[in-house]
C-alpha positions as CSV (number, residue, x, y, z in Angstrom):
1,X,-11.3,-13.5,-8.4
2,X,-8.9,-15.2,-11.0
3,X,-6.9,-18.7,-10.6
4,X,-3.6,-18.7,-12.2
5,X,-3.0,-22.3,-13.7
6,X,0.6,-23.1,-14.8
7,X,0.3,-25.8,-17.4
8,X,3.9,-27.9,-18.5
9,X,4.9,-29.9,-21.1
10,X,3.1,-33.2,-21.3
11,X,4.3,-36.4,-21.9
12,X,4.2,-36.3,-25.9
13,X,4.9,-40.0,-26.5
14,X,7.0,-43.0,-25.5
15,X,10.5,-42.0,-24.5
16,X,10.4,-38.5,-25.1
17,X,12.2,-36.6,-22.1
18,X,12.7,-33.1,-24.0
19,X,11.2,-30.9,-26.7
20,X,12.4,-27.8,-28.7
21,X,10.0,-25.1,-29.0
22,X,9.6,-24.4,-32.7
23,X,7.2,-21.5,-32.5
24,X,4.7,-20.0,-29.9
25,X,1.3,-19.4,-31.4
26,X,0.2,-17.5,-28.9
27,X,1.2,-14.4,-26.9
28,X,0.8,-13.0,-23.4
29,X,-2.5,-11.4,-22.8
30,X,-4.0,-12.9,-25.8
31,X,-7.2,-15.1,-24.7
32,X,-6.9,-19.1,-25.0
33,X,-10.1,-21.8,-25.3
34,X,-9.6,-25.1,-24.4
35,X,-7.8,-27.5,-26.3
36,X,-6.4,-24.4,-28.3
37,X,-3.0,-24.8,-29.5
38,X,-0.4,-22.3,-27.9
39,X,3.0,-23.7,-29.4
40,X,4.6,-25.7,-31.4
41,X,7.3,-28.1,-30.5
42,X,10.0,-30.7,-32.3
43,X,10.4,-34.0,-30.4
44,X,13.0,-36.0,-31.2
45,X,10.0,-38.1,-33.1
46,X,7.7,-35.2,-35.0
47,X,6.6,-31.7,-34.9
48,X,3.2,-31.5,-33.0
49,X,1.1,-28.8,-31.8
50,X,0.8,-28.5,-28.0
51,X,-3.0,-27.9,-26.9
52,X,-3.9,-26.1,-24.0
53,X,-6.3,-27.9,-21.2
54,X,-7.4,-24.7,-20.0
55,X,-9.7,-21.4,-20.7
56,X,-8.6,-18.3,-20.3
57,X,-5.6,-15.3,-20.1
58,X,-2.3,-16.0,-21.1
59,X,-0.2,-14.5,-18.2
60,X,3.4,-15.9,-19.1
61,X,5.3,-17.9,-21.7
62,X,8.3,-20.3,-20.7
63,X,11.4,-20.8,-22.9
64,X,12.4,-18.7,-25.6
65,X,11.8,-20.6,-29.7
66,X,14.8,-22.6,-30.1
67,X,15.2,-23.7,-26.5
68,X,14.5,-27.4,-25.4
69,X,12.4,-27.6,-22.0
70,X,12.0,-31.3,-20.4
71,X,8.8,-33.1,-20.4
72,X,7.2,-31.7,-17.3
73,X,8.9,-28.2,-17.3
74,X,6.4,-24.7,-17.0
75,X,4.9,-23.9,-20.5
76,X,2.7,-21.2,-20.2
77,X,0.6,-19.8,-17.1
78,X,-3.2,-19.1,-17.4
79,X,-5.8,-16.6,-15.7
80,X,-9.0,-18.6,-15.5
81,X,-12.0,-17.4,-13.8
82,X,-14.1,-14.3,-13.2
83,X,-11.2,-11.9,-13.4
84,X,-10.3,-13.4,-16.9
85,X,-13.3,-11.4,-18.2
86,X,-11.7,-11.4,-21.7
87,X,-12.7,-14.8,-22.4
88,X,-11.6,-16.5,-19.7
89,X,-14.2,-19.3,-18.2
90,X,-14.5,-21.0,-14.6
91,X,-16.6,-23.9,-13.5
92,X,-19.0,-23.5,-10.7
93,X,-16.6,-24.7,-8.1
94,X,-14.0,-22.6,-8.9
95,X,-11.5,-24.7,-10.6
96,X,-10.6,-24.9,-14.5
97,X,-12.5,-26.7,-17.3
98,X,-11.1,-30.6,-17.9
99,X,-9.9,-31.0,-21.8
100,X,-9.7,-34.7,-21.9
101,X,-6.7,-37.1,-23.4
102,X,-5.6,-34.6,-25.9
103,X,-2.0,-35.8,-26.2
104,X,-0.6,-38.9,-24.8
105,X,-0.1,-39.0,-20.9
106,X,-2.0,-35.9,-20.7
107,X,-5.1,-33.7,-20.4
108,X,-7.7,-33.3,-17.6
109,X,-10.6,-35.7,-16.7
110,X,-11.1,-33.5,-13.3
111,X,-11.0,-29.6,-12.7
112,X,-7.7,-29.2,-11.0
113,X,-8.1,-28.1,-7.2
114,X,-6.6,-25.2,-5.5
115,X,-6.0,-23.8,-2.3
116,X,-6.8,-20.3,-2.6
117,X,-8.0,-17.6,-5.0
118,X,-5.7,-15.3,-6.5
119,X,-6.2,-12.5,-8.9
120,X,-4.3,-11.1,-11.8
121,X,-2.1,-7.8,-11.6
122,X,-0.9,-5.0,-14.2
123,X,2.3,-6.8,-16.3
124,X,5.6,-5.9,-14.9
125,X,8.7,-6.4,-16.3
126,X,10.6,-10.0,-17.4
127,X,12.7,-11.6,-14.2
128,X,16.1,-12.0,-14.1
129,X,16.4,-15.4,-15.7
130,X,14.5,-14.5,-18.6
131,X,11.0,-15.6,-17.7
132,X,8.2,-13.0,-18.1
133,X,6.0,-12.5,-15.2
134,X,3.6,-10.1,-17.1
135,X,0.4,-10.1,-15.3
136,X,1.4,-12.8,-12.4
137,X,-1.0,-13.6,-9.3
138,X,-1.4,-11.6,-6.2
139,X,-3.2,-13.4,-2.9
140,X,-3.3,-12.1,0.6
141,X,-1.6,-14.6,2.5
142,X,-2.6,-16.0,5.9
143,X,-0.3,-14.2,9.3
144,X,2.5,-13.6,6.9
145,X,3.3,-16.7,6.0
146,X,4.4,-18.0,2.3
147,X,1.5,-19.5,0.8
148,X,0.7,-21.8,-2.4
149,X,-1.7,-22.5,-5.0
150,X,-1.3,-25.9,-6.7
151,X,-3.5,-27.1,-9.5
152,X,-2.5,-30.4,-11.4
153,X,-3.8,-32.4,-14.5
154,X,-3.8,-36.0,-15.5
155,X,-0.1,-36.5,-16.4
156,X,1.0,-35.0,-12.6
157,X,1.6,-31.8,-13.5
158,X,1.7,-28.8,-10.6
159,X,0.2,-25.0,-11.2
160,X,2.1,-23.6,-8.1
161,X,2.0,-19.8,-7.7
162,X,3.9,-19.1,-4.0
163,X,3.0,-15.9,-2.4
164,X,5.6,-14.3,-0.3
165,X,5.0,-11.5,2.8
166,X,4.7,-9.1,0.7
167,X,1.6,-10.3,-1.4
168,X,3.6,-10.7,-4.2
169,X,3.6,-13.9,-6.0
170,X,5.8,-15.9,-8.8
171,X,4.2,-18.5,-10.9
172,X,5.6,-21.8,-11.6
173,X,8.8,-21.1,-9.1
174,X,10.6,-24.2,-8.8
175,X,11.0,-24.6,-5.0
176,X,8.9,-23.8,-2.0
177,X,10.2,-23.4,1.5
178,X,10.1,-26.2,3.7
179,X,9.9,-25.9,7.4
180,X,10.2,-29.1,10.1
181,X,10.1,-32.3,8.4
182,X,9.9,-33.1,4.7
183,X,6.4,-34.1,3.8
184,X,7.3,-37.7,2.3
185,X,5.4,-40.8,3.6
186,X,7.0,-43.4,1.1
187,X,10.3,-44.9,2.3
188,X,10.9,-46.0,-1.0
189,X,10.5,-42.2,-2.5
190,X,13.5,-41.0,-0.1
191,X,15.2,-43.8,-1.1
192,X,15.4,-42.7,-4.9
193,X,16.4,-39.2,-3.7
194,X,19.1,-40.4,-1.5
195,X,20.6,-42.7,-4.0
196,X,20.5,-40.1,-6.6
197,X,21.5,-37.3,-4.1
198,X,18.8,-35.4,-4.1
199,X,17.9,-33.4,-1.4
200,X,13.8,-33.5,-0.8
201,X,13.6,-30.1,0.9
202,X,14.4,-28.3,-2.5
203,X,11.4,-30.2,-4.2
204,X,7.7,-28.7,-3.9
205,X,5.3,-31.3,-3.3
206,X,2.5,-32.2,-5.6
207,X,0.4,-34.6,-3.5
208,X,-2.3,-33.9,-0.7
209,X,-0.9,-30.8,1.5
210,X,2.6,-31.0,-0.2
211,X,3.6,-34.1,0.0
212,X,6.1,-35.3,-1.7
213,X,5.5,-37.7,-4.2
214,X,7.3,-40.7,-6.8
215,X,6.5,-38.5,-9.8
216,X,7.7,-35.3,-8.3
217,X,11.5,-37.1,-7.3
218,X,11.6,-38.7,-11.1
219,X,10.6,-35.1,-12.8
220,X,13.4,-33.5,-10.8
221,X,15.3,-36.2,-11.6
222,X,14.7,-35.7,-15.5
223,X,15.4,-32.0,-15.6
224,X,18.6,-32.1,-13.6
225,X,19.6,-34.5,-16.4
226,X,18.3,-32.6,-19.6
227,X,20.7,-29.8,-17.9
228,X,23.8,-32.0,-17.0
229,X,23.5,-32.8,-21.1
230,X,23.5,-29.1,-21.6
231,X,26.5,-28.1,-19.6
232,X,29.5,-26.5,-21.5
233,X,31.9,-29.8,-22.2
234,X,35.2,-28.7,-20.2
235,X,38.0,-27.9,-22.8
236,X,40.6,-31.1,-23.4
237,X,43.8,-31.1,-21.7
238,X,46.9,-32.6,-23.5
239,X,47.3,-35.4,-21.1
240,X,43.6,-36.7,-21.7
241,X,43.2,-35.8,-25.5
242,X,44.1,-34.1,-28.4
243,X,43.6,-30.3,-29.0
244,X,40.4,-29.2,-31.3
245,X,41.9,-29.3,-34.9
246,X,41.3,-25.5,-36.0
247,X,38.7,-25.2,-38.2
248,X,36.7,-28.2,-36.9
249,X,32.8,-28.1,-36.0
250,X,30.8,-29.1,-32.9
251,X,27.2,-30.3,-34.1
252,X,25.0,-31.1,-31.2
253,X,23.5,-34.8,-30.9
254,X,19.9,-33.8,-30.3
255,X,16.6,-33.9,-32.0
256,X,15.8,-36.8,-34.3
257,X,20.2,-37.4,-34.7
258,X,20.1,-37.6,-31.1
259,X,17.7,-39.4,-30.1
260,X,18.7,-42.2,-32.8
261,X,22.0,-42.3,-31.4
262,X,21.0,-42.6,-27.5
263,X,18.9,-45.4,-29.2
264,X,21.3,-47.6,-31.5
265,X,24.1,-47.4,-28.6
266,X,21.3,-48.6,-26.2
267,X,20.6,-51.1,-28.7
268,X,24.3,-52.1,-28.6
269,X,24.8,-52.0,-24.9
270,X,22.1,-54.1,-24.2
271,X,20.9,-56.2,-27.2
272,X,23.6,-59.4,-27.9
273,X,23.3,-59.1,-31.4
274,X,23.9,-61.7,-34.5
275,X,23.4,-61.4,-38.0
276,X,22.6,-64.3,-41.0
277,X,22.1,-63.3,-44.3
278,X,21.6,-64.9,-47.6
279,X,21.2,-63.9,-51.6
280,X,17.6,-64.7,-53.2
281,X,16.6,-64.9,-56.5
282,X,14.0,-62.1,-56.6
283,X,12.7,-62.3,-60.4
284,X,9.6,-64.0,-59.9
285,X,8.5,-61.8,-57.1
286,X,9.1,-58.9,-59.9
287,X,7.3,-60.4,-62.5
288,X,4.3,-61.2,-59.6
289,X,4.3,-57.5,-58.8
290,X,4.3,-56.6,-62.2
291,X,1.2,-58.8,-62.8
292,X,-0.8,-57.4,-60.1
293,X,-0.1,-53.8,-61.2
294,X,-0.6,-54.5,-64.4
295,X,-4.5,-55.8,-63.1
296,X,-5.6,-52.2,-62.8
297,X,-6.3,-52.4,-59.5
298,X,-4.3,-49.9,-56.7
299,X,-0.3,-50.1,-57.5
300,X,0.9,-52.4,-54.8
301,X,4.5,-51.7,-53.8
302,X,7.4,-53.7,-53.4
303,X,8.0,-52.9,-49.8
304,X,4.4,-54.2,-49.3
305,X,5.2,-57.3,-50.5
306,X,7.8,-57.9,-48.3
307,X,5.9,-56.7,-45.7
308,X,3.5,-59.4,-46.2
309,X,6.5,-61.8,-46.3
310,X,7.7,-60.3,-43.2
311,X,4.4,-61.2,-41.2
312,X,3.6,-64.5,-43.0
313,X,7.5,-65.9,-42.0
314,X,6.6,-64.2,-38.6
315,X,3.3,-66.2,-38.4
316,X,5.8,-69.3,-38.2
317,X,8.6,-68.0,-35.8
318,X,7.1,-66.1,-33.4
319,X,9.7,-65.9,-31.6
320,X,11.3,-62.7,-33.6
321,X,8.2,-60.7,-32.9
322,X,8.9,-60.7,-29.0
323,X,11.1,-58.3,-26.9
324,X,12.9,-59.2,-23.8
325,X,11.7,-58.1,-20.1
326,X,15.4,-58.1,-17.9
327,X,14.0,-57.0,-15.1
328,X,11.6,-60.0,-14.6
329,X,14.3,-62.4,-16.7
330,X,10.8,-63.1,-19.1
331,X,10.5,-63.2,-23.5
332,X,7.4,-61.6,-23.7
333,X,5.9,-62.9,-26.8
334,X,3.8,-60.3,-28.4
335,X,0.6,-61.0,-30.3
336,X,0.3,-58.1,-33.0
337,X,2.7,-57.5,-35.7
338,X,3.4,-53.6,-35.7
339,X,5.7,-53.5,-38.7
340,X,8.2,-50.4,-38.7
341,X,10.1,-49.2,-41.5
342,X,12.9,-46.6,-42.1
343,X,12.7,-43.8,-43.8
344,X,14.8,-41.3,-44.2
345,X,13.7,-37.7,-44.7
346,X,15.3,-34.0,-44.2
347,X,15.4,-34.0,-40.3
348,X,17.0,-38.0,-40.3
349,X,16.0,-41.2,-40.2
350,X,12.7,-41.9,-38.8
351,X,11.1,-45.4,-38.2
352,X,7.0,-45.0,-38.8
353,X,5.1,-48.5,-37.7
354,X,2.1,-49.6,-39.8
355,X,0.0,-50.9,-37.2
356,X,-1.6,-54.5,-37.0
357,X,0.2,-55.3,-40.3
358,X,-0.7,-58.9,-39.8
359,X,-4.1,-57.9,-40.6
360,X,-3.9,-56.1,-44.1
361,X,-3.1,-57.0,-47.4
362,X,-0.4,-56.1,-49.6
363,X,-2.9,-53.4,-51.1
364,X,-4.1,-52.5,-47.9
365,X,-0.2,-52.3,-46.9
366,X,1.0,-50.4,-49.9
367,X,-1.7,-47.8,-49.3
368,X,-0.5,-47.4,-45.2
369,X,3.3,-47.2,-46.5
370,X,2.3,-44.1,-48.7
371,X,0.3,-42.3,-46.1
372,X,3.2,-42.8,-43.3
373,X,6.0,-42.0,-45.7
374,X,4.3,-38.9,-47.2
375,X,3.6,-37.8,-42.9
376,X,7.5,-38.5,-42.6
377,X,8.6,-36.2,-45.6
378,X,6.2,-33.3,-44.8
379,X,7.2,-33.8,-40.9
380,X,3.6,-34.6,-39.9
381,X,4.0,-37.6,-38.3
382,X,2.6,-38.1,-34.7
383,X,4.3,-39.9,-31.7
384,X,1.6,-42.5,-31.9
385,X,2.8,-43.5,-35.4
386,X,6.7,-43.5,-34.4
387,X,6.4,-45.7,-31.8
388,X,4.8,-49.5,-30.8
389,X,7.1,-51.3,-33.0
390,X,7.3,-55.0,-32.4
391,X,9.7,-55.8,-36.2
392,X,11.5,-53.5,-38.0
393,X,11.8,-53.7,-42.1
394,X,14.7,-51.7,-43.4
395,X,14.9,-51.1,-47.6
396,X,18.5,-49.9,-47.6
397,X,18.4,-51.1,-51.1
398,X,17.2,-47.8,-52.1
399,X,20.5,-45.8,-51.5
400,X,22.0,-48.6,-54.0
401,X,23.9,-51.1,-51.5
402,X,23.8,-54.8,-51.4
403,X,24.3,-54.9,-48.2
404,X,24.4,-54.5,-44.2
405,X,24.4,-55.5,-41.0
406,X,21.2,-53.6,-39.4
407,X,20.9,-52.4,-36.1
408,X,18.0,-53.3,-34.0
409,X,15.4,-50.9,-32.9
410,X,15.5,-51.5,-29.1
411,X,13.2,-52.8,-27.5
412,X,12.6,-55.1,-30.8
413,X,14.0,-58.8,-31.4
414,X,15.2,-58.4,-35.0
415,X,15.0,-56.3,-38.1
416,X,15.2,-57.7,-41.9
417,X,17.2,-55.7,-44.0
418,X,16.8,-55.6,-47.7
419,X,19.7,-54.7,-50.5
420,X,19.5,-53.7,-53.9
421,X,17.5,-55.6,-56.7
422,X,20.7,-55.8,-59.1
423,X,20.8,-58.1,-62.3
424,X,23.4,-60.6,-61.7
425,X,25.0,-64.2,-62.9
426,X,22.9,-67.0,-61.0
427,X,22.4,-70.6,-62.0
428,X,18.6,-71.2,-62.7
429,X,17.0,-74.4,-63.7
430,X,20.6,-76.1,-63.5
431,X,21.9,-73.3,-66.3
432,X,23.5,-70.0,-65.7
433,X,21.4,-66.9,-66.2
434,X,20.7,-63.2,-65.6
435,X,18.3,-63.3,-62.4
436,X,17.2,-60.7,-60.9
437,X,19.1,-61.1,-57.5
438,X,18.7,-59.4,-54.0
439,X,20.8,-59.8,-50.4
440,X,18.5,-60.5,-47.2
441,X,20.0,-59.6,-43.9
442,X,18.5,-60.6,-40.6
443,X,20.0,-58.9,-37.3
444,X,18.3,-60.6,-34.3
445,X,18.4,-60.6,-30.6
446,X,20.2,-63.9,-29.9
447,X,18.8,-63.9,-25.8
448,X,15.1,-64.9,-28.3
449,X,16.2,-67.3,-29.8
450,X,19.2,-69.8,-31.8
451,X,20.4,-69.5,-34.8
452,X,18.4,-72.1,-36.0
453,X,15.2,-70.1,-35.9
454,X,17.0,-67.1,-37.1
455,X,17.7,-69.0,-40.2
456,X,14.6,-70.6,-40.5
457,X,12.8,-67.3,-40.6
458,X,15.3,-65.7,-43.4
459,X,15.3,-69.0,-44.9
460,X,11.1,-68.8,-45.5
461,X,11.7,-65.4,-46.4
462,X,13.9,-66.0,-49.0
463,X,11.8,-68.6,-50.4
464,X,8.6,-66.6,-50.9
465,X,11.0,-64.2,-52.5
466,X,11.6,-66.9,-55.4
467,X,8.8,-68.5,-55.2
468,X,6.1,-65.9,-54.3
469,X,3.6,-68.9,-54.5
470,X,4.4,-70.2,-51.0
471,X,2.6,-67.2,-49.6
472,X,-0.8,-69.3,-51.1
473,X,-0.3,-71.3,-47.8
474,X,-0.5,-68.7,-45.4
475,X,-3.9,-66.6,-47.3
């Protein structure tokens, strides 16, 4: 006898809801080993490989390339066990082999249970909405009833296969009928149903004999929002706006441009915001550079350098490398320095974060900066090294302004913005000279602190830029 798993998308990193699916690497009937990937997805973060927890038969695929499913939505469904005799393996007590942690939030450190056996028929032709249902489970069900098999890994996802009177059975359906009461201990789950208006008779349980659990409310909750964002947007009247100027295009907010636009207008909802700024003399810290590359050692970069400004000033106003916790009215000070820095590449503007860049030095720093921005260009980059910011560096310099007034990446506390290294008029040594002159911008979150420590911090930053010397005292 065969189980039929169903397995979903897993969480894929911090704040990822939804994914596209780039390109399935696997078919239906072809024969999966654990941890082998089946498709290929585009977060609104990176392109990463999706890796199968389970051995065995591909029976169905969910979502055609190009469509976006939400973090916990059906994948693929998988024949594991005797019948699978392709390839197809099952542990001793029936239930699927455990894959470990293979993505974040997800993979199996237990065999999933399940409530009865079922066994794999001939394909039959794709359902009405599109989903195949090639090879789908049959089960004899008890008196006639409906019936359900339910497997689940780490991150709470359900492999349901419902068997109707007939025998017949569809995997990964949505609902399950619900007769009497609604299996729901917690008073505080039907509380978040009731205030979202969600009725609890429509959901299938995931917990101990269907019952409904906090996880199963929050991923309904999810996918009726992913498809509220989908819905056609109802054609302007005359009294509420202007007509669609012919000729004009619609381009979706989603992917990386959407998810940095749900993020900078969260940032400006919730962040109050102030900026300081001042203009540094940045010659010296040229001619430092150009001394230590000129050593022979590793080329050290300029945005290493003030990286290591960034943490040093940092070091002394701790304050900046903190995020703000509403809900318990806290400034939660935050130990490690995980530096981002924007970049912008062919799919947007992505923020990589050099991790624990407190600890390394500019060389180490400069060699990090490479790896992450070659990731970003090639579109390599994992979740794990797009997220855990605590400070934000941005080198707008590069696309030749002197300027701006950055943005904070939410949850962060400020961001340092760096302009253009221009050649300009500047009075040096009491006489006026052409300096090497740059303009530093610091955007912080004003609930962390005053402007006195704002300006302290750019202030020390400015400083090592002319004088890169005063970095001797933090070494």
């Amino acid at each position: 006898m065969a189980q039929v798993l169903e397995f979903r998308l897993p969480d894929l990193g911090e704040g990822l809801t939804e994914a596209e699916i780039v390109r399935w690497l696997v078919e239906v009937g072809d024969v999966v080993a654990v941890d082998q990937p089946v498709v290929e997805v585009e977060t609104a973060k990176a392109m990463v490989d999706v890796p199968c927890p389970y051995a065995g038969v591909v029976t169905a695929r969910f979502g055609e390339e190009g469509s976006e499913l939400p973090v916990g939505a059906p994948l693929i469904t998988v024949a594991v066990g005797a019948a699978a005799s392709t390839g197809a393996t099952e542990a001793s007590d029936g239930s699927a082999e455990g894959s470990g942690n293979v993505l974040v939030g997800y993979g199996t450190s237990e065999a999933p249970a399940r409530r009865r056996r079922v066994r794999p028929t001939p394909a039959v032709p794709a359902a009405a909405n599109g989903r195949s249902l090639a090879a789908e489970p049959v089960g004899e069900p008890d008196d006639g009833r409906r019936a359900q098999t339910a497997g689940r890994d780490a991150s709470g996802a359900v492999a349901t296969a419902r068997v109707d009177e007939s025998g017949a059975t569809a995997a990964g359906a949505p609902e399950a009928v619900v007769d009497g009461p609604v299996p729901v201990i917690s008073p505080l789950v039907r509380r978040l149903a009731r205030e979202n208006g969600l009725d609890l008779k429509e959901l299938t349980g995931s917990g101990p004999d269907g019952l409904i659990l906090r996880a199963d409310v929050e991923y309904a909750l999810r996918a009726a929002a992913v498809q509220t964002r989908k819905a056609p947007v109802p054609a302007a009247t005359p009294a509420t706006a202007p007509a669609t100027t012919p000729g004009g295009t619609r381009v979706p907010l989603k992917g990386v441009r959407g998810a940095v636009a749900d993020k900078l207008s969260r940032s400006r909802t919730e962040i109050p915001d102030a900026t300081c700024w001042v203009d540094a003399d940045a010659t010296e810290l040229m001619r430092a550079r150009a001394a230590m590359n000129a050593a022979g050692a590793p080329k050290i970069s300029l945005l290493a350098l003030l990286a290591r400004i960034c943490t040093a000033a940092l070091a002394r106003f701790p304050e900046l490398n903190s995020t703000v916790d509403m809900a318990a009215r806290e400034i939660v000070r935050l130990d490690a320095v995980h530096l981002g820095f924007a970049a912008q590449t062919e799919r947007g503007l992505v923020v990589p974060v050099v991790k624990d860049a407190h600890a390394r030095d500019a060389e180490a720093l400069s060699a990090e900066f490479a790896r992450l921005t070659e990731a970003a260009r090639t579109g390599t980059l994992t979740p794990a090294e797009l997220t855990g910011g605590t400070f934000t560096l941005n080198n707008y310099g590069v696309f030749g302004v002197d300027g701006s007034t950055p943005i904070i990446n939410h949850p962060e506390a400020a961001m340092l913005g760096v302009g253009r290294i221009v050649p300009k008029p500047w009075v040096h040594e009491g006489e006026l000279a052409v300096r090497q002159v740059v303009q530093l911008s610091l955007t912080f979150d004003h609930r962390v602190c005053d402007g006195g420590t704002a300006g302290g911090f750019l202030r020390f930053v400015a400083d090592c830029v002319e004088q890169p010397a005063v970095l001797l005292r933090t070494l």
